[in-house]
N, C-alpha and C positions, 0 to 999 in steps of 0.2 A: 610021316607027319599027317595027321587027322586035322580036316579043317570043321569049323564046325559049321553045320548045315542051320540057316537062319531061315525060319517060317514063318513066309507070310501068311496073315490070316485071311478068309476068303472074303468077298465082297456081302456076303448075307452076316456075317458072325458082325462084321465092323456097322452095317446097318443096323443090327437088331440093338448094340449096344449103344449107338447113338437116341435111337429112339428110348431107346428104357430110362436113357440118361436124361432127355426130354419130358418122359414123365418122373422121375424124381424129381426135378426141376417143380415140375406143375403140382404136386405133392408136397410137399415141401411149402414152397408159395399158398397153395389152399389151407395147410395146415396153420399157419402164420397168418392170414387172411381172417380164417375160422375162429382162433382164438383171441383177434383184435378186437372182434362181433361178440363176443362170448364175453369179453371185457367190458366191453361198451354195453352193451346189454346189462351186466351186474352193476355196474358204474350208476347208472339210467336208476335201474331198479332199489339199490341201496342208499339212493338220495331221495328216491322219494319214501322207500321206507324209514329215513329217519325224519326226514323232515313230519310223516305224519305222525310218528310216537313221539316226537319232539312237540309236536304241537295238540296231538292231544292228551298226554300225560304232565306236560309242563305245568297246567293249568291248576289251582291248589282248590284243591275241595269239588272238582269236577271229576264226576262219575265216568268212565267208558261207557259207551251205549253199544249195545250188539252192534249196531253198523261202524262206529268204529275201530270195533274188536276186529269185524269182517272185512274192512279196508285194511290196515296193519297182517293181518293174520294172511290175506291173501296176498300181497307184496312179499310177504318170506314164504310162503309156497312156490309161488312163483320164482320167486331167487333161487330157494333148493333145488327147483325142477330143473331151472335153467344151470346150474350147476352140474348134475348129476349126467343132463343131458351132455354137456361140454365134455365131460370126463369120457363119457363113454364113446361120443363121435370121435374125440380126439385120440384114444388108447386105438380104436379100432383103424384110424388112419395110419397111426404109427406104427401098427403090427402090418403094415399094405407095405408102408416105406419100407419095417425092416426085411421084407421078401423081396421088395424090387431091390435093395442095396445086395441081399441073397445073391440072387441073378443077376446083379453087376461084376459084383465079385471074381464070379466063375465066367463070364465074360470076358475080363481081364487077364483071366489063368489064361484064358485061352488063346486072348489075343497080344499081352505084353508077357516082356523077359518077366522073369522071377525077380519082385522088389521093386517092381515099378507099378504100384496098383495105387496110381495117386487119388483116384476119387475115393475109392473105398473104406481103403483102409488106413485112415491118418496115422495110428497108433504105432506103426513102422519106423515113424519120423520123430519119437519125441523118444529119447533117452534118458531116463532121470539121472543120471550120473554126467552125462553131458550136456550142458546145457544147453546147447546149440543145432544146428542146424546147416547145412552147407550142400549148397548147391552141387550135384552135380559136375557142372562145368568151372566149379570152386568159383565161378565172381562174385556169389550172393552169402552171404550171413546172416541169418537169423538166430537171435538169443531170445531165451526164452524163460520164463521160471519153472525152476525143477524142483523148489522146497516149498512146505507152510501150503496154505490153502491155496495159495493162486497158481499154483503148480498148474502145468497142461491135462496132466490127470485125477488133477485134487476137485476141493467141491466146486469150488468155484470156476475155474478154468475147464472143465469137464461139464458146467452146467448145459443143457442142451434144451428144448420146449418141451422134452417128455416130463422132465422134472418140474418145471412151470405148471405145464396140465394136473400136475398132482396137488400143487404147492398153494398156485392162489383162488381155485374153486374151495377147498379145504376152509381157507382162509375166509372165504366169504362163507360159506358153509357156518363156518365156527362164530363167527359174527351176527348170521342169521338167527342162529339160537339163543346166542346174547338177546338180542332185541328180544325174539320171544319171551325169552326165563325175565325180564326188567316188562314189561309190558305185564304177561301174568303177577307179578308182583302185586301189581300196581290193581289191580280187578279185586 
């Protein structure tokens, strides 16, 4: 009868993984941080760009003057900029997270049984043919949806901040040009 030999892991492997797991954590948070500023910032910016093409296009029979073509026109510079720049800080934070989740991963090879890689790798845990979920120790149930969009892996339940960082710079981006393309109109 073969018993089978259970390895512990060494005192540096479970340290390093704590740590790494520490910065996810703080990644993660600065990412969520970064993008709430990124919001607030275009929020900021897109009220006052409308309120000034609101108020000086509203006006019937009143010409734009270079300066305030150069107020308007510098408010969506400024929005694109700050748009472009959000995209890019944030793509390049997520490409950091998906290496630290890398080196969590292979962490957890190392240091749990095979199938218990709970930070990492959620996708383990959602069956689409099962909709559920169950504890280990069988006291807990979780259900969950496994068809239509709101599935665990569909768009919506699979939405994550990467898709955000794509989704509402675009949006304000695509809004920025509006105003431009009804502003030149209007000249």
């Amino acid at each position: 009868m073969e018993e089978k030999v259970v390895r512990k892991p060494d005192s540096d492997t479970a340290k390093k993984y704590l740590t790494l797991i520490e910065i996810i954590t703080r990644m993660e948070d600065r990412l969520k941080w970064s993008e709430l500023v990124f919001l607030s910032l275009n929020i900021v910016i897109f009220i006052f760009t409308v309120i000034l093409t609101a108020h000086y296009t509203g006006r019937v029979g009143y010409l734009l003057t270079h300066i305030d073509l150069t107020l308007i026109f510098s408010c969506i510079i400024v929005g694109v900029s700050i748009n472009a720049y959000w995209i890019a800080s944030s793509m390049r934070a997520q490409l950091k997270l998906k290496l630290r989740y890398f080196q969590a991963r292979a962490l957890e090879r190392k240091i749990n049984k095979p199938g218990e890689y709970w930070l990492t790798d959620e996708s383990v845990f959602f069956d689409r043919k099962v909709n559920r979920l169950e504890s280990p120790d069988k006291e807990e149930v979780l259900e969950y949806p496994s068809q239509g969009l709101t599935r665990m892996d569909g768009f919506i339940g699979s939405a994550k901040p990467r898709h955000l960082t794509i989704l509402l710079p675009a949006l304000f981006v695509f809004i920025y040009w509006f105003i431009f393309f009804v502003v030149l109109s209007r000249v």
